[in-house]
Phi, psi and omega in degrees: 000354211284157155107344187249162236251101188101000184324147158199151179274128146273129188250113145299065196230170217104028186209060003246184192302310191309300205316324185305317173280354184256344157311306169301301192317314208278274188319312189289330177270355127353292200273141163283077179231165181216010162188194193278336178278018177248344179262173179273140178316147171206135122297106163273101151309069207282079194281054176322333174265051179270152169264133193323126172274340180290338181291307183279340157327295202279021165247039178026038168261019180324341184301300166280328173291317186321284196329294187311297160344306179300313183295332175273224220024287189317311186287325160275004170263328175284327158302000158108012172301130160258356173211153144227147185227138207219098200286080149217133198282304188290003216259357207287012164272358205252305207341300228258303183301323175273351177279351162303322173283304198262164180278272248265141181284176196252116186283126167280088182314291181315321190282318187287340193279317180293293182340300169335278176322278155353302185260353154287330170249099208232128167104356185298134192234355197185104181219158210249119179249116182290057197208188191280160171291352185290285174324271183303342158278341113010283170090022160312275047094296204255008167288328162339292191287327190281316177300330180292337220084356184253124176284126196279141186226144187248144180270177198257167194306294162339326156299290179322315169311332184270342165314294211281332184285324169310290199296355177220328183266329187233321201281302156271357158257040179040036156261195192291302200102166208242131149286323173290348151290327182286295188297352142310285157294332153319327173266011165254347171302300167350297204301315207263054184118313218286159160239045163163164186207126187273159174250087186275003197226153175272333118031253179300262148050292175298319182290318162295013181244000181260324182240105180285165201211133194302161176311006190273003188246147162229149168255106192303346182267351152291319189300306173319314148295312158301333184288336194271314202270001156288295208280348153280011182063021189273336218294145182273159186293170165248000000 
């Protein structure tokens, strides 16, 4: 894409407002500019009434968030984006079925977060997906992992409950997240095996900007971002 004339990023976001802003934030402190006309064009769609996704995964209503999904896709290609990237993790079951509609690609949050891993980690055999229940009952995320060879481990329903207590009772109600709740599930992912852990949710994505956290985690909303400020040719020397 580097070289063409008008380039612009379409964003789908409000799922939820931080993670969008913590998106946006990411791609400006990325980008190699030195003044405003360097950074990249962007449609933000901040679609805040978008309906929960994990709600509607697990009521099987999945039909209608696509369709609404497809029409911002749609809206932002007709308006002239040349890519889009849509920083939610869970929304990313839909991806691959709406890039079929539209001509301009779709940055694949999920895929590129595995990929990542895979050539970062090589020989990696046991990884921990860190995300909304939506997402893993979706099962986005570990068909991924299953292509690489790498086996996905889900914690178990009582961790995952304390995931879901981050992510929804304190994380989208702008409070911090409770660290002593993560670390909890860090030591039973540990106990069982893991060598490595996705930050599946944008979510968790804020929460690693409250508490930092060691290499044993990657954040699929780093990847995205970097995946984004690459494909605009934007990326700072190293």
């Amino acid at each position: 894409m580097k070289g063409k004339q008008q380039e612009c990023l379409g964003v789908i976001g409000g799922m939820g407002p931080q993670a969008t802003q913590l998106f946006l934030q990411g791609v400006i402190n990325k980008t190699d500019a030195t003044c405003d006309q360097q950074h990249i064009p962007m449609i933000i769609l901040n679609h805040t009434t978008i309906p929960d996704r994990t709600r509607a995964i697990l009521s099987g209503k999945e039909a209608e968030l696509m369709e609404i999904l497809l029409k911002d896709a749609k809206m932002l290609e007709q308006s002239g984006c040349t890519a889009i990237a849509i920083p939610c993790n869970t929304s990313h079951c839909f991806v691959d079925k709406i890039q079929k509609q539209i001509g301009i690609p779709i940055i694949h949050m999920v895929r590129e977060t595995v990929n990542h891993l895979a050539r970062a980690k090589p020989g990696l055999n046991k990884l921990a997906i860190l995300a909304t229940d939506g997402t893993i009952q979706a099962g986005v995320y570990q068909r991924e992992c299953e292509d690489k060879g790498i086996r996905a481990y889900i914690p178990s329903p009582a961790k995952q409950a304390l995931l879901m207590e981050i992510i929804y009772r304190e994380i989208k109600q702008g409070k911090p997240g409770s660290l002593a709740s993560f670390l909890e599930v860090e030591q039973e992912i540990k106990r069982e095996g893991c060598e490595a852990a996705i930050l599946a949710c944008t979510e968790l994505s804020c929460f690693a900007r409250q508490y930092p956290l060691t290499g044993f985690y990657v954040d699929a909303m780093d990847v995205l971002i970097d995946k984004t400020v690459q494909l605009y040719g934007k990326e700072k020397a190293k």
